[in-house]
Steps between C-alpha positions, in 0.01 A plus 500: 500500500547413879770538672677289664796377789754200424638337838739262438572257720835471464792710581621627164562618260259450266422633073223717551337526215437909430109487471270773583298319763776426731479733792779405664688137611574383823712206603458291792754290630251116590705512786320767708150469408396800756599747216307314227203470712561910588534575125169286417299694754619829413536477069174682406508334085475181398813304533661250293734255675764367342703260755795394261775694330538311203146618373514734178204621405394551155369804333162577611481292768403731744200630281383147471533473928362844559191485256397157562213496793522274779638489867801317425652436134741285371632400150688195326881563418797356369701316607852324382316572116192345577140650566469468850089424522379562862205313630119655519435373805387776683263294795798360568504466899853381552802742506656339202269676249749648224512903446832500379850725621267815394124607575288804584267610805287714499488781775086476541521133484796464808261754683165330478642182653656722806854521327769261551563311825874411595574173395824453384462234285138471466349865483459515085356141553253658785428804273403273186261248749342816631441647163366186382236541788392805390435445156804680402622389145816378456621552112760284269589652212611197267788687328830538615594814585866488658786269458669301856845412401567258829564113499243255677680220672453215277583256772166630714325497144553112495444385822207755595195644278426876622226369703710395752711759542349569882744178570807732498380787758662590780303462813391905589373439093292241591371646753424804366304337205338242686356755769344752217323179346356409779385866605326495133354128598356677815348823335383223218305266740678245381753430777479184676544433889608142670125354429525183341215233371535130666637257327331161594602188342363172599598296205712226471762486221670167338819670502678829671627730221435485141775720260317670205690537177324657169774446228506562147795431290799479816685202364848627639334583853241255558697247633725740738110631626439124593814406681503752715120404595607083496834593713317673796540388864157534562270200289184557552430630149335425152625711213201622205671632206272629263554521141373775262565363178853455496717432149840401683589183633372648877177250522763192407740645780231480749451160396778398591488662847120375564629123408791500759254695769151466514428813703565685144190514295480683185148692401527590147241825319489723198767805506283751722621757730662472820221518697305252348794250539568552894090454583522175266759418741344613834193283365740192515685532779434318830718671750367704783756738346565646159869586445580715217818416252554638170658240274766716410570511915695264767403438880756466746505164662340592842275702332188382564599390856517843602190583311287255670632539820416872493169483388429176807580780693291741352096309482374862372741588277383455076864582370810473627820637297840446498852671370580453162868550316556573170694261229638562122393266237760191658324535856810677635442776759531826352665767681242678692374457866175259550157678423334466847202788457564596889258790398195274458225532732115465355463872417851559388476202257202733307831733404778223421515310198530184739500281756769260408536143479443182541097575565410241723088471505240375699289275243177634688569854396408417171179316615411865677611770254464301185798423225781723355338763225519346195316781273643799660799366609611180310817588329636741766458603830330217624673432794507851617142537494454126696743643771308829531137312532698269728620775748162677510380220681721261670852550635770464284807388676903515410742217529868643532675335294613455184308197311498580166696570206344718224710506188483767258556428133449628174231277427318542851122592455554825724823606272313468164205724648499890455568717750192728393227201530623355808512865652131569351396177658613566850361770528132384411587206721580715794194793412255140504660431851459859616138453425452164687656657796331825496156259524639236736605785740098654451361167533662436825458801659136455450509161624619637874194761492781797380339724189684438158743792469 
């Protein structure tokens, strides 16, 4: 049976649990990281971390840890009663990847990926990129094997999924994170530098902006989605709401919106994905620009004013983006500070679940790069993917303001999704992106006479 060292990252105390392979336990007080960083240089076994006090373990635990191979295990647990199933993600290139409060590292593992470098915040996320690299197997064992007896906040719960939990770090976090992703983008290949594609356009379009909305079954928001689009100071605009098959009365509502305003048309289709609704709609539209609004959604009036004006500005530009704030089911403001994803840039966006919104497009991107995926992609993800094959190519620009109001509610598409799938999905999004810049890096380098690294 191995032996092996429990640091706790916490201050104490702490129920040990009186098991042979505990060699001893240390505990680290987070706020001076130069002693854990001493203590994982210098601990010669195999340590399991445990970073919160209210973790008991069960009975056998640390067999299970100890005699289960791999460079870094981690197991389900319980939680407030309830199986706490964490996700097998383990390509995972983000810093959000779930090990729970407790995992173990291996000794050999730690030392064939030159030990730990000292990152405050980021140097477990730097260790499990680097073992990744290496081949180094990272191992779930789908059984819980300790009990966490803390409270999540249920008010983050509502207004955020895990995913975007980045939105809440403190600036040296950030930092910290964003720098060791981009160090693994460099050793990868894949990191991209200011080289952008042109962007020619010589068309000539019948009107400036047209608003996209796919809809299915939004009778109680349709009509707020419209007003806000009919209200704006800015008129150049046609609106192409597209249909999949609704049941409610939300066809008949925008009806009666497309008989008081021409500029409303209404495209109607089977119930399909997402995807498959926002091309049908891109297909219709006449605008030199393609503005994005989920029916459940409300503009601001200047909204596309701003938009417009920034992307005049901006002839090379395929996407511009704006501030977005969030609203409860009656469109009030709820009580958090506008998302403004300050920590986009085009390789930092490969880590974030995000860019924000309103997405503001350039119809000829669409012409170049082709549609959103609608077989890999259709029910989620979508739009992620679009802005990632956006920014490999053409500059993708932010308007700073806020422009749009994204209201969460029980019935919201991204609320009824699991948290498993739509972490599963990222991550082949973002491992599919990795790829295409990995190649588009090799291809140019070739193309100015440089060998392919």
């Amino acid at each position: 049976m191995n032996r092996v060292t429990v640091l706790c990252l916490f201050s104490g105390p702490w129920e040990a649990p009186k098991e042979k392979p505990i060699q001893q336990i240390y505990f680290v007080d987070p706020s001076h990281p130069e002693e854990l960083f001493r203590l994982l240089r210098e601990i010669p076994q195999d340590l399991l971390i445990i970073q919160s006090p209210q973790v008991r373990l069960f009975p056998h635990a640390l067999v299970r840890f100890t005699e289960t191979p791999g460079a870094l295990v981690f197991s389900d647990y319980e939680e407030d009663g309830h199986h706490r199933a964490l996700v097998e993600d383990i390509w995972d290139i983000t810093e959000r990847f779930k090990l729970g409060p407790v995992f173990l590292l291996r000794r050999k593992a730690l030392e064939a990926v030159g030990g730990v470098r000292p990152y405050r915040y980021a140097w477990l996320y730097d260790v499990r990129l680097r073992f990744q690299e290496q081949d180094l197997p990272v191992v779930h064992i789908p059984e819980p094997l300790y009990r966490v007896t803390r409270k999540e906040d249920p008010h983050q719960r509502y207004t955020f999924s895990d995913s975007f939990e980045y939105l809440f770090y403190g600036k040296a976090a950030e930092r910290e994170y964003e720098r060791v992703f981009k160090e693994m983008l460099r050793r990868r290949g894949a990191l991209l530098d200011g080289t952008y594609d042109p962007l020619p356009d010589p068309q000539t379009y019948p009107v400036t902006v047209s608003v996209v909305i796919p809809v299915r079954n939004r009778q109680d928001f349709i009509g707020e989605a419209l007003e806000s689009v009919l209200r704006q100071t800015f008129q150049d605009f046609e609106v192409v709401v597209v249909d999949a098959g609704s049941t409610d009365q939300t066809p008949e509502i925008v009806r009666q919106f497309q008989r008081k305003d021409p500029r409303v048309r209404l495209v109607t289709k089977p119930p399909g994905n997402i995807a498959e609704a926002i091309n049908v709609g891109i297909r219709n539209a006449r605008g030199k620009y393609i503005a994005q609004l989920d029916s459940d959604d409300f503009y601001e009036p200047d909204t596309l004013e701003h938009m417009v004006q920034a992307m005049e500005r901006n002839p090379d530009a395929g996407l511009a983006i704006s501030y977005y704030r969030i609203v409860d089911p009656q469109g009030r403001p709820v009580p958090l500070d506008p998302v403004t994803h300050l920590e986009f840039d085009r390789n930092n966006i490969l880590r974030v679940d995000g860019a924000g919104a309103l997405r503001f497009f350039r119809k000829r991107v669409f012409e170049i790069l082709g549609p959103f995926s609608e077989q890999a992609f259709g029910d989620y993800g979508e739009d992620y993917d679009m802005v990632l094959r956006i920014s490999e190519h053409f500059r993708v620009i932010r308007v700073h303001k806020v422009l749009y109001n994204y209201r969460r509610h029980p019935g919201s598409t991204d609320a009824m999704r699991e948290y498993r799938l739509k972490a599963l999905q990222k991550t082949r999004i973002r491992l599919l992106a990795l790829a295409r810049r990995q190649m588009l890096n090799r291809t140019r380098q070739m193309a100015s006479g440089l060998p392919a690294p």
